[in-house]
C-alpha positions in Angstrom: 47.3 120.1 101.8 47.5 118.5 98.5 44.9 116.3 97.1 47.3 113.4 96.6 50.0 111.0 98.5 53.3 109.2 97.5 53.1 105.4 99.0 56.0 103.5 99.1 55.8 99.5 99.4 59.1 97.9 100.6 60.9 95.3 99.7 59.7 96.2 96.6 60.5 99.6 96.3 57.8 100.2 94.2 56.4 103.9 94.5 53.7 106.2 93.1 51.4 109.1 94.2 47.8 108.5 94.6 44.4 110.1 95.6 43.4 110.6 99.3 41.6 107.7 100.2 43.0 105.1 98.1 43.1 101.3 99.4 46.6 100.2 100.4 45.6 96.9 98.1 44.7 99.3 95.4 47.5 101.5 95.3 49.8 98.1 95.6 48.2 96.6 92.6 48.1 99.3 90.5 52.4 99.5 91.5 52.7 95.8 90.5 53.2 95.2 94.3 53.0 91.9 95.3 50.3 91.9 97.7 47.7 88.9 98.1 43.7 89.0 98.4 41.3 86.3 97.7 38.3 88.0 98.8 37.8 90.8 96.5 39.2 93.5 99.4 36.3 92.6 102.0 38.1 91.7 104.9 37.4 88.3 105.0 40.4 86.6 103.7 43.2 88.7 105.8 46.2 87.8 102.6 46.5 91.5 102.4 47.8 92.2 105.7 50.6 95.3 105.8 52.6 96.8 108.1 52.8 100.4 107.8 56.0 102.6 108.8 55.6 105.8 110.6 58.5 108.4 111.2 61.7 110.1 109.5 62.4 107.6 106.3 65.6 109.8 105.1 66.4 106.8 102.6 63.0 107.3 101.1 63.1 111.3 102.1 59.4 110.8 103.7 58.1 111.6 106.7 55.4 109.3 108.1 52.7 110.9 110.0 50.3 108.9 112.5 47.3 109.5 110.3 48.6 108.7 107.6 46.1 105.7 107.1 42.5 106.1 108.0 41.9 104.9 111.9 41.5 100.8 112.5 38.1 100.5 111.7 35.5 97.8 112.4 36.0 95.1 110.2 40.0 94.9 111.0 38.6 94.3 114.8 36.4 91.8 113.9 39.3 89.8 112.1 41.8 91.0 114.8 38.8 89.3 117.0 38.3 86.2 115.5 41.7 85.0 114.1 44.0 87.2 115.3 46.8 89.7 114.0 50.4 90.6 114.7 50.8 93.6 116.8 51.0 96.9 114.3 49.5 95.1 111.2 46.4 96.8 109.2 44.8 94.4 106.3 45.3 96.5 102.9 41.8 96.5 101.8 40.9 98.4 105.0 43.6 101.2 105.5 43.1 104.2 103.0 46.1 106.5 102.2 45.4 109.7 103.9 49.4 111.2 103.4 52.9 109.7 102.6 53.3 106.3 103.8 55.2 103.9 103.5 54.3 99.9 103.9 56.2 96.8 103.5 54.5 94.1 102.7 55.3 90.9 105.0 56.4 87.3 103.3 52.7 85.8 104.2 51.1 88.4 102.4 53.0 87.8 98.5 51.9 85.5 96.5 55.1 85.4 94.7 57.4 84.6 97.8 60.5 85.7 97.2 63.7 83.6 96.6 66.1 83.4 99.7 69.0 82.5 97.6 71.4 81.7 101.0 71.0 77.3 100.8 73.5 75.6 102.9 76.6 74.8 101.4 77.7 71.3 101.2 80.8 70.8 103.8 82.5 68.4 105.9 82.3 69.8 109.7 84.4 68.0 112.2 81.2 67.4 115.1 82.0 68.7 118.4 78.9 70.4 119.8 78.8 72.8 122.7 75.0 70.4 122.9 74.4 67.1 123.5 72.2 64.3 124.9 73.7 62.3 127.7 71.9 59.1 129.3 71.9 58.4 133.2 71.4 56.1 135.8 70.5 58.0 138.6 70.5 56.6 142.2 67.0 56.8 143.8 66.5 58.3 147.3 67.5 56.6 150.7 66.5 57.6 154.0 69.9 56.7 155.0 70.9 59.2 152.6 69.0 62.6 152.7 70.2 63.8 149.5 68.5 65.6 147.0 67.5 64.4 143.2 70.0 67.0 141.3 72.3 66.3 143.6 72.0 63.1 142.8 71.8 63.3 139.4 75.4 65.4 139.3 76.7 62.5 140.9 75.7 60.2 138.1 76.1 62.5 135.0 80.2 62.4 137.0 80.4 58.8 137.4 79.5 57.9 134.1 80.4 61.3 132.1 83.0 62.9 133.6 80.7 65.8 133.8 81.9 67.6 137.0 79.3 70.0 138.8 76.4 71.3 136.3 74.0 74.1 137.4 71.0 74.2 136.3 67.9 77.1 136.5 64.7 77.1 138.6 62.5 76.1 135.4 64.7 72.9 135.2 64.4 71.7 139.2 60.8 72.4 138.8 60.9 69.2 136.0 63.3 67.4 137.7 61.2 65.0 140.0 58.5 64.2 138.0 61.2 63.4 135.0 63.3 61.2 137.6 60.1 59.2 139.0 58.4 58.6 135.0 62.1 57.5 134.0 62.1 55.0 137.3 65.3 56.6 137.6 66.7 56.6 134.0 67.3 59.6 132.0 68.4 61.9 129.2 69.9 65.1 130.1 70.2 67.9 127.5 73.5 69.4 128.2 75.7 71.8 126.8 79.2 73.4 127.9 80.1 76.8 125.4 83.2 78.5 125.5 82.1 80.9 127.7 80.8 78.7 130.4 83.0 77.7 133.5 80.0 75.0 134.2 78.3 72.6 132.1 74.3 73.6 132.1 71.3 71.2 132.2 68.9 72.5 129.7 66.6 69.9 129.7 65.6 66.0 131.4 63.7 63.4 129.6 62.6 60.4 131.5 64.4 57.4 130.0 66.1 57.1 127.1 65.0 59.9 124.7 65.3 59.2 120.7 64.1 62.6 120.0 66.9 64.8 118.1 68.6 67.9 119.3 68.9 70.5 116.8 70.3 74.0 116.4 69.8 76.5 114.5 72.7 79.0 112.3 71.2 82.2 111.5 72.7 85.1 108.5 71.1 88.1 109.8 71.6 90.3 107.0 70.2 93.5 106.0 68.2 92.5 103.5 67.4 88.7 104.1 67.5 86.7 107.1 68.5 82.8 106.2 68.3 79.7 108.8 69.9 76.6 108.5 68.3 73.9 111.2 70.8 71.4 112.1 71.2 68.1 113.6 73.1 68.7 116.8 74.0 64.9 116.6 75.6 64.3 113.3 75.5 68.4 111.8 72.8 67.3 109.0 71.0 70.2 107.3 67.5 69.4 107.7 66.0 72.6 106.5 67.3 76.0 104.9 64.4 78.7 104.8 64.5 82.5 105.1 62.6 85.7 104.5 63.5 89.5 104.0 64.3 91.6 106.5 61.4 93.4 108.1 63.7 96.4 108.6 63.8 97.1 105.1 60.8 99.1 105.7 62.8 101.8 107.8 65.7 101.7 105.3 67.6 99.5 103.0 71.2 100.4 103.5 72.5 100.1 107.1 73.2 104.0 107.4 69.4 104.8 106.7 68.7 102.6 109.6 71.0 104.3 111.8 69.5 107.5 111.0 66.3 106.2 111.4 67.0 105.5 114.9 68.9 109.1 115.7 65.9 110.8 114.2 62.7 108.8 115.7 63.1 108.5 119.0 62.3 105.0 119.8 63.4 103.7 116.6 65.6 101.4 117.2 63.6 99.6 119.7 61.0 99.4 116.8 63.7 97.7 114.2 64.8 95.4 117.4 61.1 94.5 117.7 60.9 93.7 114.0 63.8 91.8 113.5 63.2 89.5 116.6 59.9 89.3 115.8 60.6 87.7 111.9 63.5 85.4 113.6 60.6 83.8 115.9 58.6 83.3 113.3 61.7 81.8 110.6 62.1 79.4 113.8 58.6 78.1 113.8 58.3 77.8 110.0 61.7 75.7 109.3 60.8 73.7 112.2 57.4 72.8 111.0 59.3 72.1 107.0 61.4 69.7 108.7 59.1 68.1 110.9 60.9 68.6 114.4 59.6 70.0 117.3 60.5 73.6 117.6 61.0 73.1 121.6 63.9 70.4 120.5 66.1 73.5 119.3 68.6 74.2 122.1 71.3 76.4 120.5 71.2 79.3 118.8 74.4 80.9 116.3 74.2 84.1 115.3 76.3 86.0 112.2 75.8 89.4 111.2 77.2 92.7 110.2 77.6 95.6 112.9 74.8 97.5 112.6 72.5 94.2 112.5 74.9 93.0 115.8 73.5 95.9 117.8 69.7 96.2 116.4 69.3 92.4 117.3 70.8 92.6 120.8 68.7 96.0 121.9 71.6 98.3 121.3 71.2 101.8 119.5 73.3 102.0 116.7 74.1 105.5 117.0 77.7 105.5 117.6 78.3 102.7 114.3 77.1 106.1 112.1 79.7 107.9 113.2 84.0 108.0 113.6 85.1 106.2 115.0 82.4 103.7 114.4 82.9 102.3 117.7 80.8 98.9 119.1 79.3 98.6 121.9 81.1 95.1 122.3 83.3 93.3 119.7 83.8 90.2 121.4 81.9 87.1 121.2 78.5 86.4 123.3 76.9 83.7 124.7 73.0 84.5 125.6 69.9 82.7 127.3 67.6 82.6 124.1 64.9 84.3 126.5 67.1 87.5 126.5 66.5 88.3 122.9 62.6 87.3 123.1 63.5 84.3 121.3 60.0 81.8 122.5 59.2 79.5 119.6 62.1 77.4 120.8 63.5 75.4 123.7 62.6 77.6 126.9 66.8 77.3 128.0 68.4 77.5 124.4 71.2 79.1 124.5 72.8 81.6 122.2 76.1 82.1 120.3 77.2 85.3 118.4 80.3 85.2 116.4 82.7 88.4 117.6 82.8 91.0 115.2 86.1 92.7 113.5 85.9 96.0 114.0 82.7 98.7 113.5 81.4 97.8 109.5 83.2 94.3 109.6 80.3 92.6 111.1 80.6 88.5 112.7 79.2 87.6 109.0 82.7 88.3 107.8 84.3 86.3 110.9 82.1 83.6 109.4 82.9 83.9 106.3 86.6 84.0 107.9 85.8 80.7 109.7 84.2 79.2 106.9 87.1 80.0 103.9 89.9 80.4 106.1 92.2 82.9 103.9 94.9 82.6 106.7 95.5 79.0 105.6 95.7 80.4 102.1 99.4 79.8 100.1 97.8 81.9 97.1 97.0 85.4 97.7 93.3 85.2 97.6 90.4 87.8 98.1 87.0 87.1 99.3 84.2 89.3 98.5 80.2 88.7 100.4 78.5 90.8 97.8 75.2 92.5 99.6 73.7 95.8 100.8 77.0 96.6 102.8 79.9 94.5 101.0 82.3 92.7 102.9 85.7 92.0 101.8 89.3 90.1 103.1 92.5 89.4 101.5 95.3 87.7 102.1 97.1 84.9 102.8 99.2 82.7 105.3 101.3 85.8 106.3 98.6 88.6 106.7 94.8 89.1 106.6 93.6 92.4 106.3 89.7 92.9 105.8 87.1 96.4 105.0 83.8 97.1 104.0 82.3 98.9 101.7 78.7 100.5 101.3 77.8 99.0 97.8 74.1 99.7 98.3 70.9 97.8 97.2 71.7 97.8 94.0 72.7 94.4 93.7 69.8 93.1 95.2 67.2 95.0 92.4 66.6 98.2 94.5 66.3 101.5 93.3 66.7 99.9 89.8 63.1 101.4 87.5 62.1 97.9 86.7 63.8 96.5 89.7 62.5 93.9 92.7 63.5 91.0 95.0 64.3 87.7 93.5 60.7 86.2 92.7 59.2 83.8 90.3 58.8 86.3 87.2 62.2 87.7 87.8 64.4 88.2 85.2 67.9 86.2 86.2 69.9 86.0 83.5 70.2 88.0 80.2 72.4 87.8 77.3 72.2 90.6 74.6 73.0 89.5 70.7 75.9 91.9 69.7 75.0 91.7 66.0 70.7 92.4 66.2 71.3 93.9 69.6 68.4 91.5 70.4 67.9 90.1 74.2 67.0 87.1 75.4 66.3 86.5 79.0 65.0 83.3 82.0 63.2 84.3 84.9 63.1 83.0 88.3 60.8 79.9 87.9 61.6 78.6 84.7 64.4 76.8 82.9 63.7 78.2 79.6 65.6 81.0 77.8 62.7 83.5 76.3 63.4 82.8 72.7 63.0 78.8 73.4 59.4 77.3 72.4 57.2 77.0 75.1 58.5 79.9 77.4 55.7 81.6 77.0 53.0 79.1 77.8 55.8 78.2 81.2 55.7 81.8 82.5 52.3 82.1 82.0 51.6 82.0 85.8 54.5 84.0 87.2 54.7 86.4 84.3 57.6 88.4 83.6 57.4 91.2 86.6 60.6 92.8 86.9 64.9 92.4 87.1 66.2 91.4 90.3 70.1 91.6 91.0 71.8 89.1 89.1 69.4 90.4 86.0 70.5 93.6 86.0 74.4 92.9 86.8 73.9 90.7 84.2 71.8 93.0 81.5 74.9 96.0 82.0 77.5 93.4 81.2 76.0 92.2 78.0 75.0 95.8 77.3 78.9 96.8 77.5 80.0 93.6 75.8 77.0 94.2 72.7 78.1 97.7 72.3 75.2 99.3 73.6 76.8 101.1 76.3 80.2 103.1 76.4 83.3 102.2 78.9 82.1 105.8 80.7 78.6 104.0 80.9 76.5 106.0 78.7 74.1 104.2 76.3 74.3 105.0 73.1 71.2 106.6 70.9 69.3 104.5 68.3 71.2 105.6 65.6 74.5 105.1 67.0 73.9 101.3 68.2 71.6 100.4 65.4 68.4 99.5 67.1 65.1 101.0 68.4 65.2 99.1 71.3 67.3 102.5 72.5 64.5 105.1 73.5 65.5 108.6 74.0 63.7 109.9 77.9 64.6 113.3 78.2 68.4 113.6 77.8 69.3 110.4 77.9 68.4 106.8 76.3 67.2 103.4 78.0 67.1 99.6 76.6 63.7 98.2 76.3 64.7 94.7 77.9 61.0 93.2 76.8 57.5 94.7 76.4 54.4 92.7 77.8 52.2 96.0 77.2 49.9 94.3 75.1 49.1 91.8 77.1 49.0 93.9 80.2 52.1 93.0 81.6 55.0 95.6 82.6 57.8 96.8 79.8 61.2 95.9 81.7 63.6 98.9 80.8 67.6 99.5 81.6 67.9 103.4 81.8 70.5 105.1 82.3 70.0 105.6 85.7 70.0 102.1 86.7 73.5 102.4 85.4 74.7 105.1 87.5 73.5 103.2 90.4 75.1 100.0 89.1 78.0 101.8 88.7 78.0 103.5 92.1 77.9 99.9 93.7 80.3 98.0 92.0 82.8 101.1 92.1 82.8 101.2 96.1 82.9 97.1 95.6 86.1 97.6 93.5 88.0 100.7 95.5 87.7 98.6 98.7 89.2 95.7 97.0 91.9 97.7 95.3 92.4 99.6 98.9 93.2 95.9 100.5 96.1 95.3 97.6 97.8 98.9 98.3 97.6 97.9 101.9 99.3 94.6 101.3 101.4 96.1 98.7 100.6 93.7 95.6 98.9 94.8 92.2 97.3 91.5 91.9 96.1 88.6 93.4 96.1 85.0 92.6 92.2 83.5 93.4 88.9 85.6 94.1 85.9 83.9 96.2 82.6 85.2 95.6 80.6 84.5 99.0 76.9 84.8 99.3 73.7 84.6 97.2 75.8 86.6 94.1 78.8 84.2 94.8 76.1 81.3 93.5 74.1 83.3 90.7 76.5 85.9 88.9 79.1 84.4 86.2 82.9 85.3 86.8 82.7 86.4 83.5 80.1 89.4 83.9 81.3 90.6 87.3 84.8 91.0 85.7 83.4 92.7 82.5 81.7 95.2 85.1 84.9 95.6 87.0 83.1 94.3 90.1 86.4 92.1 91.2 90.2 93.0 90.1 91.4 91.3 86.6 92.1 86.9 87.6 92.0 84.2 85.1 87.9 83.3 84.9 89.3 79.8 86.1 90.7 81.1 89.5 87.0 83.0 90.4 85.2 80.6 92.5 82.0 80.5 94.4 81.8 79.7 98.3 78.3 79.9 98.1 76.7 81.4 101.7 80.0 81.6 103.1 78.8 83.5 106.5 76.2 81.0 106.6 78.7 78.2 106.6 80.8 79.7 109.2 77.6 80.1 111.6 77.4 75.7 111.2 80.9 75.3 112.0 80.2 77.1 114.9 77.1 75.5 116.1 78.6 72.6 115.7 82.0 72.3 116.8 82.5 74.0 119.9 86.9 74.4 119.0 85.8 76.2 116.2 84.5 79.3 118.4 87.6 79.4 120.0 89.7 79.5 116.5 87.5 82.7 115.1 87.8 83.8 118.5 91.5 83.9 118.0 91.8 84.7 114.1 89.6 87.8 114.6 92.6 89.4 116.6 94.9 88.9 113.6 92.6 90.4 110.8 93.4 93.6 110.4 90.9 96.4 109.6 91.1 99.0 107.1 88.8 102.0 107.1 87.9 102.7 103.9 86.0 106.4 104.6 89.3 107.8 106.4 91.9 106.2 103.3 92.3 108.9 101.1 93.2 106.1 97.9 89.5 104.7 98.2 87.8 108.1 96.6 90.5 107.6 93.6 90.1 104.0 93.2 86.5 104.5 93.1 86.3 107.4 90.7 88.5 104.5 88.2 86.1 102.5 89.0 83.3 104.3 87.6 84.4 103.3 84.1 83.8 99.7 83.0 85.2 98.1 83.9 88.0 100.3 85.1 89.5 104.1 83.8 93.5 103.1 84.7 93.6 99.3 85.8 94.4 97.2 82.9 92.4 93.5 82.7 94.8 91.2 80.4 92.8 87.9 81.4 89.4 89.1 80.6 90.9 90.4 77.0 91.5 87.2 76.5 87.7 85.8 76.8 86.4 89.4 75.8 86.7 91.8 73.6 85.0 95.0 74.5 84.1 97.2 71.5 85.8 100.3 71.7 82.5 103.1 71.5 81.9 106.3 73.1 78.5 107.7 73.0 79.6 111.3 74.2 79.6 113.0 71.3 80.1 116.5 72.9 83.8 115.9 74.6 84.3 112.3 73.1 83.1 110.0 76.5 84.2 109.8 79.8 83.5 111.1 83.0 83.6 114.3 81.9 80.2 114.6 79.2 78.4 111.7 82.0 78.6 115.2 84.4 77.3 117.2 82.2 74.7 115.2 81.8 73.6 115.2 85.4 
């Protein structure tokens, strides 16, 4: 047995070994981890509260043992006693590391909460909810008519609706009467009529006229954040956009570690189904309470979300998405009682709506984003890219939509980057690199200050400067490229050979010192060369799925890219297209839909048609598989390069000149010397 144990904190990432017996909350703050206590670690302030994983963690290569934390001892029962705790939670000041483990660290227990970068997107939706609020005049009862009160409430909601023959459940009759007789016979009925209902349903009865609102909610189940937009059901106003990250991150952060984590624990994937339902309940009661509505006034429910997601939410085992022929258990769209997928801090009868998916990795986020951009209304040939852990990607235009996905990894998003993390206050955003003095300068999450502005000291002062999340580091390897510091092949170059010391030789190969806080205490924020590899691994797959899509179509390029999601908001045209993250358009033709899928889940919840129109357009998009085409291994080895080996980028010449260095001394750069140096 050895006398230490490697913890791992997700979403961080973060990772080190440490002695048997360690605090959780001492291990996490000598990592950096972003873990909260108030109390000095004596059990009285509950911030620290963790959720430990236990299992196979393939991603992270660990297994998880039972005892791998000391047993629940009496002060976490005293708290558990008093104030309560979620079900598998341990406070971090408590649990001692007794072998591998790893935690993640909820939203309510960072002090630094990270940055949901998924806002609603302005847009003009056509209102025509499956939900709505209809006021009555029922008849009251008459001996000389022994009818009862739904019946005759059917009869009024058709006389003065045109709403023919409603059902309604046991919970609702049980209401009824007591809503009739405090309404002297007047009410509002909560009603709604989805696409995949033959009868209208009564979901809910207010005596007299009720001036409450309805609302709905559209949810972007991703794998790495969940975003909620709550909506007015009357009029489609955003009221509140919140979110938090994924609670599955902790048994993987790609969606293939996930499926393995549920072939090799048995059990496992009603764990992540427990977890994610779980975090959705608790988004629900936290963007009610920011907007000030009664939870119990959401009625309706829209779901988007890739495959893998699709099946973990609804209690399927994803088994059969890890393997050809990557088949789903269903495809189509769903409606759901909100009850069915444990859904309580809303209405009791909300209903549900998932978008239908594409085929087995083109999830219903893409049909959203489908929905939401509609590229088969396109004249131009346009391709649409949702940057995150699993890409998706469509092109096309009037004529043909074809649409793939491709495994890009957390990269993006700051993982398995050294100084990496999760968009947080401290988090370096944006970089730019001076191609003379080699000199960066840098803002963080938090403040709109560059780092060589006065007074950006003094404004970070709180946050400090912590880490590079996703667009920092896409950002950092463009300017790199672009200052001369790195090679096309993606090497960076010595000190000697780029002319500053800010290139430190680790072992073989060099890193960029991005900025030092050592003296002060604080972290020293490094590029190394293998954050580059693993930048180059994502935007690589990005690129060969693109580039698979145009040989499909048969064109060599195409006239407009959309960027969709958090990256389509925060990453410049100009720095995805010196990567080679996107194929070579004019800067001006590179647009941003913002959260695209997120849109598309509105539409839905609030125009009924639109169901039916995604419904339909699904059936035309055809799918490419991108690990059974042959051309996506070649496009992506091309891709490695940046921004590209063979594809030529006229437009960003013009806007960029990219010195012409090569750092390999040994064979003169390329792929060749980079696999030597493995």
């Amino acid at each position: 047995m050895t006398d230490d144990a490697l913890v791992i904190f997700t979403p961080s990432g973060k990772r080190g070994r440490f002695a048997l017996g360690t605090p959780v909350l001492t291990a996490a703050r000598q990592l950096g981890v972003d873990l909260d206590s108030v109390c000095g670690g004596r059990g009285i302030c509950s911030k620290c509260q963790i959720s430990p994983g236990y299992g196979e963690f393939p991603k992270h290569g660990v297994t998880v043992d039972e005892d791998a934390l000391t047993p629940w001892n009496a002060v976490e029962e005293r708290y558990k006693s008093k104030r309560g705790m979620a079900p598998g939670r341990r406070l971090g000041c408590q649990a001692r590391v007794m072998g591998d483990i790893v935690i993640d660290v909820p939203p309510e227990s960072q002090v630094h909460k990270q940055v949901i970068r998924k806002s609603a997107t302005e847009r003009h939706i056509e209102m025509d909810p499956a939900t709505r609020a209809l006021f009555v005049e029922v008849a009251e009862p008459d001996m000389h008519e022994p009818t009862g009160d739904f019946e005759r409430l059917k009869r009024a909601l058709a006389e003065q609706w045109q709403v023919e023959d409603p059902i309604a459940d046991l919970a609702l009759l049980s209401r009824l009467q007591p809503a009739l007789r405090k309404g002297e016979w007047k009410a509002t009925v909560v009603l709604t009529k989805g696409n995949h209902d033959t009868r209208p349903r009564i979901l809910e009865v207010y005596p007299g006229f009720h001036e409450g609102g309805l609302y709905g909610l559209a949810i972007d189940l991703g794998s790495t954040t969940i975003a909620a937009h709550l909506c007015s059901l009357t009029d489609g106003t955003v009221l509140a956009s919140s979110g938090l990250m994924n609670p599955q991150i902790r048994f993987g952060e790609d969606l293939m570690s996930r499926v393995s984590y549920a072939m090799m624990n048995p059990g496992g994937d009603a764990e992540m189904t427990r977890a994610v339902r779980e975090a959705i309940n608790a988004l629900a009661r936290a963007i009610a309470d920011e907007a000030k509505v009664d939870p119990k006034a959401i009625f309706e429910v829209v779901f988007v979300m890739n495959p893998v997601m699709h099946h973990l939410l609804l209690g399927i085992d994803p088994v059969e998405l890890g393997q050809a022929p990557f088949a789903l258990a269903t495809s189509g769209s769903l409606s759901l009682d909100a009850a069915d997928l444990d859904l309580t801090n809303i209405h009791g009868a909300a209903r549900v709506y998932v978008l239908p998916c594409i085929a087995g990795h083109v999830g219903a986020d893409c049909a959203a984003v489908a929905l939401s951009e509609e590229p088969d209304k396109s004249d131009e040939m346009v391709l649409i890219v949702d940057v995150g852990t699993n890409a998706e990607i469509l092109l096309g235009n009037r004529s043909r939509v074809l649409a793939c996905s491709s495994p890009t990894g957390p990269a993006f998003e700051g993982a398995q980057i050294t100084s990496g993390q999760r968009a947080a206050p401290g988090a370096i955003e944006r970089v730019e690199i001076d191609p003379v003095t080699k000199e960066p300068r840098f803002r963080v999450i938090g403040c709109d200050l560059w780092s060589d502005e006065p007074g950006f000291a003094e404004a970070t002062k709180s946050t400090g400067i912590t880490g590079i999340c996703g667009s920092g580091i896409i950002e950092a390897v463009a300017e790199m490229r672009m200052a001369g510091l790195l090679d096309a092949g993606g090497l960076i170059g010595g000190p000697d050979q780029v002319g500053t010391q800010r290139s430190v030789l680790f072992g073989r190969t060099h890193s960029y010192l991005m900025h030092d806080a050592s003296a002060e205490g604080g972290p020293k924020i490094w590029v190394t060369q293998g954050d580059i590899r693993a930048i180059q691994l994502a935007k690589s797959a990005l690129y060969a799925g693109a580039r698979l899509l145009m040989d499909e179509m048969g064109v060599e390029r195409v006239e407009k890219v959309t960027l969709a999601g958090a990256f389509g908001a925060h990453i410049s045209p100009k720095h995805a297209m010196v990567l080679g993250m996107i194929p070579d358009v004019p800067l001006s033709k590179v647009v941003s839909a913002g959260n695209a899928a997120g849109t598309g889940a509105r539409i839905a919840l609030c125009n009924v048609g639109a169901r039916n129109q995604i419904e339909a357009v699904v059936h035309r998009i055809h799918k490419v598989e991108t690990a059974i085409e042959p051309r996506f291994q070649e496009h992506f080895v091309n891709a490695s390069a940046i921004p590209n080996a063979v594809d030529p980028f006229p437009e960003l010449s013009k806007v960029v000149t990219l010195p012409d260095v090569s750092f390999n001394t040994a064979s003169g750069g390329g792929e060749g010397g980079r696999r030597r140096r493995r």
